[in-house]
C-alpha positions as CSV (number, residue, x, y, z in Angstrom):
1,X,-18.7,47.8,152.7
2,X,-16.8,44.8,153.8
3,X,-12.8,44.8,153.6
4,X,-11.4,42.2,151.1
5,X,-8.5,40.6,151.4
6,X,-6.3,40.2,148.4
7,X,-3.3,37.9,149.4
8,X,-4.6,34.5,149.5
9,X,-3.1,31.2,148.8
10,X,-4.2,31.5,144.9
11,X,-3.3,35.1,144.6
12,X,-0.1,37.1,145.5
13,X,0.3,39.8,147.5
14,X,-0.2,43.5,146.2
15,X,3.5,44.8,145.6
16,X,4.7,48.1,147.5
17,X,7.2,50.4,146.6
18,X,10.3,50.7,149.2
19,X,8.2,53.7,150.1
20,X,5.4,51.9,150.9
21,X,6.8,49.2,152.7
22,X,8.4,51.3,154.6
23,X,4.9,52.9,155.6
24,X,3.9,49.4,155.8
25,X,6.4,48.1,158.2
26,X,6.7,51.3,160.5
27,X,5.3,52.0,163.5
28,X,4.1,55.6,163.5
29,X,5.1,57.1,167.2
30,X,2.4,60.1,167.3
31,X,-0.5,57.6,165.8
32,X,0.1,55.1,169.2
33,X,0.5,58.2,171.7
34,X,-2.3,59.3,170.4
35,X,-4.4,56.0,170.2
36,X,-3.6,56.0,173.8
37,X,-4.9,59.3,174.8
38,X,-8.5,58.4,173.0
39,X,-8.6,55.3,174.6
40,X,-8.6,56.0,178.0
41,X,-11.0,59.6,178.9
42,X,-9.0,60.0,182.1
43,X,-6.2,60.6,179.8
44,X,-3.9,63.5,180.9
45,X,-1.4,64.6,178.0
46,X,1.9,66.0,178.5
47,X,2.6,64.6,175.0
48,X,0.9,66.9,172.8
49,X,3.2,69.4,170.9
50,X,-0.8,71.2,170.1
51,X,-1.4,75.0,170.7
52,X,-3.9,75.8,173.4
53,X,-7.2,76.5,172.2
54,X,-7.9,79.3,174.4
55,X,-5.8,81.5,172.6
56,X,-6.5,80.4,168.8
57,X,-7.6,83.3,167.2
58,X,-10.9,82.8,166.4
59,X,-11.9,86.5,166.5
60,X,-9.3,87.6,164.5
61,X,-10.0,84.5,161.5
62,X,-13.6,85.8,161.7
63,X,-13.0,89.7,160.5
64,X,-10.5,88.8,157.8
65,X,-12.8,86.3,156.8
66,X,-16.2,88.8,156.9
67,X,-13.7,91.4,155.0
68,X,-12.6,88.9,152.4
69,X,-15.9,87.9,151.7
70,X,-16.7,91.7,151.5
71,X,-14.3,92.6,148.6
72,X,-17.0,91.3,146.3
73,X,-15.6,88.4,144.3
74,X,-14.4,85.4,144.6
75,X,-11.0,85.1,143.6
76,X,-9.9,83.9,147.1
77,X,-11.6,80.8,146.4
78,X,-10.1,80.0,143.4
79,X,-6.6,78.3,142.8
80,X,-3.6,80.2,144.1
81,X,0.0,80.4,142.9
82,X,2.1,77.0,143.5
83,X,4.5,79.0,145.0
84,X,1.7,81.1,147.7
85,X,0.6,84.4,147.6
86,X,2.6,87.3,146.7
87,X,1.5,89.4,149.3
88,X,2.0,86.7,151.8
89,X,5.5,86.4,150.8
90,X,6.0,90.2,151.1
91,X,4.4,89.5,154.7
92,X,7.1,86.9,155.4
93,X,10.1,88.6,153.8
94,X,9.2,91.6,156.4
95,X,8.4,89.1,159.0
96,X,12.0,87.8,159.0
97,X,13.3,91.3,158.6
98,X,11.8,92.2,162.2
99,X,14.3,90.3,164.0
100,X,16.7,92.5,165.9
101,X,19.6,93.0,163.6
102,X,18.2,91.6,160.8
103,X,16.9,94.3,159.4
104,X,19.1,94.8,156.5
105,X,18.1,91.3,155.3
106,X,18.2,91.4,151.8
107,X,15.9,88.9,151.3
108,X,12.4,89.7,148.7
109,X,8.9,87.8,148.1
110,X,10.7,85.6,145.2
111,X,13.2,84.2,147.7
112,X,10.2,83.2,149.8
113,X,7.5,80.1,149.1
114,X,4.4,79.1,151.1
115,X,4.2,76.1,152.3
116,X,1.4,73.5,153.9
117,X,3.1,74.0,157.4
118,X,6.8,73.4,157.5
119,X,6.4,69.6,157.7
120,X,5.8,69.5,153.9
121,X,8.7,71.9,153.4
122,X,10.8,69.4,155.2
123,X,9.7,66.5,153.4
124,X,10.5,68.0,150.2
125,X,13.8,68.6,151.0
126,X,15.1,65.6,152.1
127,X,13.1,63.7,148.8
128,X,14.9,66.5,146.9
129,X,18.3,66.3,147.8
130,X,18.5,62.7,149.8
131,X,18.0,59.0,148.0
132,X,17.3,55.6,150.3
133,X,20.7,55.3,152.1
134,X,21.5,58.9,152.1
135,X,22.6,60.4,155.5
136,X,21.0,63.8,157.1
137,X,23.4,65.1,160.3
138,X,20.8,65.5,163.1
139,X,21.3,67.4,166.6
140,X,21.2,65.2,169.3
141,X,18.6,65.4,170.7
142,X,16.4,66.5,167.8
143,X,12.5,66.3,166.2
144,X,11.2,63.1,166.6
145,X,8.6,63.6,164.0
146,X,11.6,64.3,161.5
147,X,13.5,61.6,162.7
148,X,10.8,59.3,161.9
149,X,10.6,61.3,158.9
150,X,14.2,60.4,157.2
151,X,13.0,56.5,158.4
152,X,10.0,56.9,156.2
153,X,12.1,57.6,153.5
154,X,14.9,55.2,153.7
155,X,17.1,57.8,154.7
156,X,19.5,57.8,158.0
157,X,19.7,60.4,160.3
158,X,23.5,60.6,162.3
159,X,24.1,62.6,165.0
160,X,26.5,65.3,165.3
161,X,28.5,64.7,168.5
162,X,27.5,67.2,171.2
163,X,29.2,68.8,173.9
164,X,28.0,68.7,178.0
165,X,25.6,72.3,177.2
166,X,23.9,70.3,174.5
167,X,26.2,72.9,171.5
168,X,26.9,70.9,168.6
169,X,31.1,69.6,169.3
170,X,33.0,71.2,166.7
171,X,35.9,69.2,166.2
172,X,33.7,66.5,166.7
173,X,31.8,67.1,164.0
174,X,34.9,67.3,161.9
175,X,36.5,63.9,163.1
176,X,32.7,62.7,162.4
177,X,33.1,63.4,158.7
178,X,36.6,62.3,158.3
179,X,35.3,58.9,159.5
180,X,32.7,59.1,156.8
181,X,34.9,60.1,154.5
182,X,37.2,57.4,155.3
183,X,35.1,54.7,155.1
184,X,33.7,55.7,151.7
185,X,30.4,57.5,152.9
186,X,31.6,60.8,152.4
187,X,29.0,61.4,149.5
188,X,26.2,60.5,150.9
189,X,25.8,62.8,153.7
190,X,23.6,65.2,151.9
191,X,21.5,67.7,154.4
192,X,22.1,69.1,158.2
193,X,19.1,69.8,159.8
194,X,19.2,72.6,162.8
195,X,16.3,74.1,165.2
196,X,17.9,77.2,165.5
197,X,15.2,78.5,168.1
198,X,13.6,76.8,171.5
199,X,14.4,73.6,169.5
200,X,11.9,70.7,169.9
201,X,12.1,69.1,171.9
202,X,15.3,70.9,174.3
203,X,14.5,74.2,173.7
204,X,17.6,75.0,173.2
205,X,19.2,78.0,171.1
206,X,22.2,77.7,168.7
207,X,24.4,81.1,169.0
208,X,26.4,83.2,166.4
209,X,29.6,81.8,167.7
210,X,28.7,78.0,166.7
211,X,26.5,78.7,163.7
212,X,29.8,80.6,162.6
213,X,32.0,77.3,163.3
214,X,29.6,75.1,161.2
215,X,30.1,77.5,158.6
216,X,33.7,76.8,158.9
217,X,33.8,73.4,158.6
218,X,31.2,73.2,155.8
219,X,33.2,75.5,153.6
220,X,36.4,73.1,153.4
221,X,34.2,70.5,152.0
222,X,34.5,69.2,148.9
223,X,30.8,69.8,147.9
224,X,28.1,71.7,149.9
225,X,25.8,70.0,151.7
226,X,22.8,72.2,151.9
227,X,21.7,73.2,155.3
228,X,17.8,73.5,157.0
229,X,17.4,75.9,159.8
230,X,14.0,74.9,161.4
231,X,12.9,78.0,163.0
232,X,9.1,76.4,163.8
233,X,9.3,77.9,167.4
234,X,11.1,81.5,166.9
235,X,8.4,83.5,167.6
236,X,7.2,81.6,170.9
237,X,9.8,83.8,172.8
238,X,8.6,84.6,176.5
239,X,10.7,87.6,177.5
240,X,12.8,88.4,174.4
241,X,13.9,87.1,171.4
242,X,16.8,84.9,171.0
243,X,19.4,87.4,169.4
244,X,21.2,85.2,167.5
245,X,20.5,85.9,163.8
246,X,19.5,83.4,161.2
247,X,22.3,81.3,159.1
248,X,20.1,83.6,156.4
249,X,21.7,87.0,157.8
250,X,25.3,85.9,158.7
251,X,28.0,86.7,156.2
252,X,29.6,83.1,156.8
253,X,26.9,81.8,155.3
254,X,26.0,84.4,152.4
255,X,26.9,82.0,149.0
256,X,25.7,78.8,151.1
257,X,22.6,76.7,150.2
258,X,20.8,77.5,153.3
259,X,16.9,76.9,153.3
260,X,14.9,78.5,156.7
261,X,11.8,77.0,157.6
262,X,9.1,79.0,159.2
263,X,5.5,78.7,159.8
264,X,2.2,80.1,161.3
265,X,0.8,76.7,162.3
266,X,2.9,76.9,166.0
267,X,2.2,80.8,166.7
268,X,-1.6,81.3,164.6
269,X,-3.7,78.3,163.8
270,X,-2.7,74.9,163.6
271,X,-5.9,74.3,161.1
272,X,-4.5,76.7,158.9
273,X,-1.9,74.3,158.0
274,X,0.5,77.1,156.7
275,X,4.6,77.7,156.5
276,X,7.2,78.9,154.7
277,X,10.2,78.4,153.2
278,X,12.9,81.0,152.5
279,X,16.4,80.7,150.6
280,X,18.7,82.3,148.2
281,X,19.3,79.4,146.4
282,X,17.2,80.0,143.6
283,X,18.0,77.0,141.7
284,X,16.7,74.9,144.6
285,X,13.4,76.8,144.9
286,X,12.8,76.2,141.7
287,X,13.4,72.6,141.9
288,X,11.1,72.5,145.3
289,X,8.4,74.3,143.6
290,X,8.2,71.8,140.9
291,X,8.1,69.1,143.3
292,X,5.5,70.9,145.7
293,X,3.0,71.5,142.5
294,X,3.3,67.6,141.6
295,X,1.7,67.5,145.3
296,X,-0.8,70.2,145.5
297,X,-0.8,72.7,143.0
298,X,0.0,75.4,145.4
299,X,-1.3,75.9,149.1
300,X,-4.8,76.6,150.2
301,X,-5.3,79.9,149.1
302,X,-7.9,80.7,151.4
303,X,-6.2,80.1,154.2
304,X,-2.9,82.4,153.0
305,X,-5.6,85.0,152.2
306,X,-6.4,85.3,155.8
307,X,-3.3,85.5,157.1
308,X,-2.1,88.3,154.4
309,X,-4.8,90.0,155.8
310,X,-4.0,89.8,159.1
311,X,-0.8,91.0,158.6
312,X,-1.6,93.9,156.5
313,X,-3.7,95.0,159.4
314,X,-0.9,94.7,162.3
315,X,-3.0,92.0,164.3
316,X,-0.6,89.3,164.2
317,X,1.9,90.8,166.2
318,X,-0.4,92.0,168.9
319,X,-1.6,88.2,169.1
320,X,2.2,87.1,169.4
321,X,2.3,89.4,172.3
322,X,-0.7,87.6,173.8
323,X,0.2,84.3,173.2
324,X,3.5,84.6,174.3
325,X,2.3,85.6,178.3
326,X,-0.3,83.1,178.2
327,X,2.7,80.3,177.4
328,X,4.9,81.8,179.8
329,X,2.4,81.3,182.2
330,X,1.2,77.9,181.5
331,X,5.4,76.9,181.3
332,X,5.6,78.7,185.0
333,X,2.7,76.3,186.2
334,X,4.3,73.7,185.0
335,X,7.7,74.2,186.5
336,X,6.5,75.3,189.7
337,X,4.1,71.7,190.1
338,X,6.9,69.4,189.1
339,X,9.1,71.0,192.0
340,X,6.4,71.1,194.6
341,X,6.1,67.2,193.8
342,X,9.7,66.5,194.2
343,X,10.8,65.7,191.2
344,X,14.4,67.4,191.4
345,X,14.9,65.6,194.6
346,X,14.0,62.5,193.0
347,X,17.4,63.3,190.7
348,X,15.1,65.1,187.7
349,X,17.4,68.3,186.7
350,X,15.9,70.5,183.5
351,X,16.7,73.8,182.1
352,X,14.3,76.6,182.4
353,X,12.4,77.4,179.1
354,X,12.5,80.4,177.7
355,X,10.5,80.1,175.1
356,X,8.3,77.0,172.6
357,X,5.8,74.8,173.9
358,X,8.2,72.2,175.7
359,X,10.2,70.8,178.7
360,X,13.0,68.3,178.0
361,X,13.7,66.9,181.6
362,X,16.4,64.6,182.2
363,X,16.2,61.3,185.3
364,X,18.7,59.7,186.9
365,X,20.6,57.8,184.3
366,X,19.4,54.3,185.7
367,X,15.6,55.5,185.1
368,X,14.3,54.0,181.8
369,X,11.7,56.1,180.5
370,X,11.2,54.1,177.3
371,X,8.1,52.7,175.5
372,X,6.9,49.8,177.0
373,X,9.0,50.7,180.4
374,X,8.1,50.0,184.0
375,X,8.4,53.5,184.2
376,X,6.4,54.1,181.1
377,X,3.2,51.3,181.5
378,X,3.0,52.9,185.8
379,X,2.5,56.8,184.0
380,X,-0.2,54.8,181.9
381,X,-1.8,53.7,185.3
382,X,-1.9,57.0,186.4
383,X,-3.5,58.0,182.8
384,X,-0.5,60.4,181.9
385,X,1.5,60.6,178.8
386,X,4.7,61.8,178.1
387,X,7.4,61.5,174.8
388,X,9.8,59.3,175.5
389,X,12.7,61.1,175.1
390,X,14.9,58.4,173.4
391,X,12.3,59.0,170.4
392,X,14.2,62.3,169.6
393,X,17.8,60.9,169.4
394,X,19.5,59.1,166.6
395,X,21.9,56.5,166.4
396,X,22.3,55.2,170.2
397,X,19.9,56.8,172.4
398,X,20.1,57.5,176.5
399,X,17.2,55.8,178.3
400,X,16.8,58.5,181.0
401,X,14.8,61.9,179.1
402,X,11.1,62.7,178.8
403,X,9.0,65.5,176.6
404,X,6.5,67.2,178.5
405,X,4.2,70.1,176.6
406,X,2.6,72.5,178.2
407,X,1.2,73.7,174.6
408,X,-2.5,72.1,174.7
409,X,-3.6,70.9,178.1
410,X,-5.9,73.3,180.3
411,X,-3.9,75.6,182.6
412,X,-6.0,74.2,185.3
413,X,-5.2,70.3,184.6
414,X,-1.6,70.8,184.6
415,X,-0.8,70.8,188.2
416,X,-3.3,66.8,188.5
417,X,-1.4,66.2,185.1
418,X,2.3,66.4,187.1
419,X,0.7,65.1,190.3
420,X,0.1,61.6,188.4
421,X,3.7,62.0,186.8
422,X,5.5,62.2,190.0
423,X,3.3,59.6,191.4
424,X,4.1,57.3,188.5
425,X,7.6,58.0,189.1
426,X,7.6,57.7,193.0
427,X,5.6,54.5,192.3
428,X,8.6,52.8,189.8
429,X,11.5,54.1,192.3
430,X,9.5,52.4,195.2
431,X,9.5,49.2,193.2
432,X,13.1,49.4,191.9
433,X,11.8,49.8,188.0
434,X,13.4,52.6,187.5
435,X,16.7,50.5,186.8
436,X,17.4,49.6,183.0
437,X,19.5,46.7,184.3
């Protein structure tokens, strides 16, 4: 069928809501990087925040599926609960409850909701609790996907001043909200959004000791401002598990409107397209659930079917166990290539991961690792991609960070797949376009 066009000389345009022409007018990061990769099928991708699929569980999706099928009817195919499965949210309640020193967590199946993956949890909350012009504090770094996220909507992310280790400044933060205050945007800062485990994309951890300061400064606020703890990556820990409880555990933060954000689509299936969302602000969930059944009427309830399965049977913990050496691995690897190419004598520096799917590596401040850079358009020639790290800051960003994921690419490609990195890089120092000025 042959595309019309409606705008013509005689006829005006179709009208858009701000909404729309916001969808109209962006420019949709993830779509280009990966136009890119299927455009060229040399294409090496150290962009893709993707699981491997070596280790999806296939196996394990086949039995629950044979044994659902077995139970002899058909109510797994039918229309769920908006707000997921209750055995699902028994699974999750217990899930968060395994955390060392969380285990008096008094948290139940109402206080939990399933989700489709904990991108549609976050989009809820910010069109719940954020209008056009709103402000959501950000880390700096933070998700790029949720930074374009807030744009979407009309909403602005601001950063939250941070400290040389990458911690959130505390009396920073504090002089930041006076300033808002002051200059009459006080009201309008309406969310904080954390990654308060091998965040995306630094990997980085947020400790007891700060979580307990942002409590501090949020509680001599005049209103709350509710707060999302993004904990997509929590159970991709390589050695051990971060031991810094959730904001959901910590008595600083009992009577605040906290809302952790979970999911199975980073540590199960991707295609599963499941998460969670747990809170004790009742009130909220309500609110979110009404909002989440004008979407969908409640999550595939199939796919939450497996996975209560799954659980019920103890498999899912023996394939975090799994997964989690296989990443390890594959992050080793990649470490291990990117020094025997030289890249921290070329002035690259980086902190270890221990744990997620990512490495945040930081250049000289003179390289420019942008978009559209020298630096960027030589990886191309070499058929690499990267994220460009200034996509995961808000407000003014540094010039001089890159992503890289070891998540989806082969274990055997990623050694070529930093070969043509360095080389890109050797290749734009050699020519002097590394230099921003």
């Amino acid at each position: 069928m042959q595309s019309s066009n409606f705008s013509t000389p005689d006829r005006p345009e179709i009208l858009y809501s701000r909404l729309g022409r916001n969808a109209r007018e962006g420019d949709s990061v993830i779509t280009r990087l990966m136009a890119e990769a299927l455009s060229r099928p040399r294409m090496l991708s150290l962009a893709a925040g993707f699981t491997d699929n070596r280790v999806l569980p296939g196996d394990l999706v086949e039995e629950a599926v044979h044994a659902l099928a077995g139970t002899g009817g058909n109510a797994h195919l039918q229309y769920g609960m908006n707000v997921g499965r209750p055995g699902l949210r028994r699974c999750v309640a217990q899930l968060l409850k395994g955390y060392p020193g969380e285990e008096a967590l008094d948290l139940d199946e109402e206080q939990c909701l399933v989700t489709n993956g904990s991108q549609q949890a976050l989009y809820i909350l910010v069109q719940m609790f954020c209008d056009p012009g709103d402000i959501v504090l950000v880390e700096s770094p933070s998700y790029f996907v949720f930074l374009e996220l807030l744009k979407g909507l009309g909403v602005r992310a601001v950063p939250m001043p941070a400290d040389g280790e990458g911690r959130i400044d505390l009396p920073g933060l504090e002089e930041l909200l006076a300033r808002l205050r002051q200059s009459g945007e006080g009201d309008r800062v309406r969310l904080m959004y954390l990654m308060g485990a091998f965040a995306n994309p630094s990997t980085r951890c947020i400790g007891e000791e700060e979580k307990t300061g942002l409590a501090r400064i949020l509680e001599g606020m005049e209103r709350p401002i509710p707060v999302i703890e993004d904990m997509a990556y929590r159970e991709l820990y390589f050695d051990r598990p971060f031991p810094a409880r959730s904001l959901l555990s910590l008595e600083a933060w009992r009577d605040y409107p906290v809302f952790y954000l979970g999911t199975f689509t980073k540590p199960f299936a991707t295609g599963l397209k499941t998460g969670f969302i747990a809170s004790r602000a009742s009130e909220s969930l309500r609110v979110f659930a009404r909002i989440k059944g004008h979407q969908d009427f409640g999550s595939a309830h199939f796919n939450q079917a497996i996975l209560q399965h799954i659980f019920e049977r103890g498999a899912y913990e023996s394939h975090l166990w799994e997964i989690r050496k296989h990443y390890l691995e594959k992050c080793r690897v990649l470490e291990t290539a990117l020094r025997e190419n030289g890249l921290p004598e070329a002035g690259w520096t980086w902190q270890s991961p221990q744990g997620g799917l990512l490495l945040w590596a930081r250049a000289r401040e003179n390289m420019d690792t942008r978009m559209g850079s020298p630096f960027h358009r030589a990886c191309l020639e070499q058929d690499i991609l990267y994220v460009p790290g200034d996509l995961c800051f808000a407000g003014k960003a540094p010039s001089h960070f890159v992503r890289l994921s070891f998540g989806a690419l082969d274990r055997d490609l990623i050694p070529e797949a930093v070969r043509r990195f360095c080389e890109a890089a050797r290749v734009a120092a050699v020519c002097g376009a590394d230099f921003t000025g």
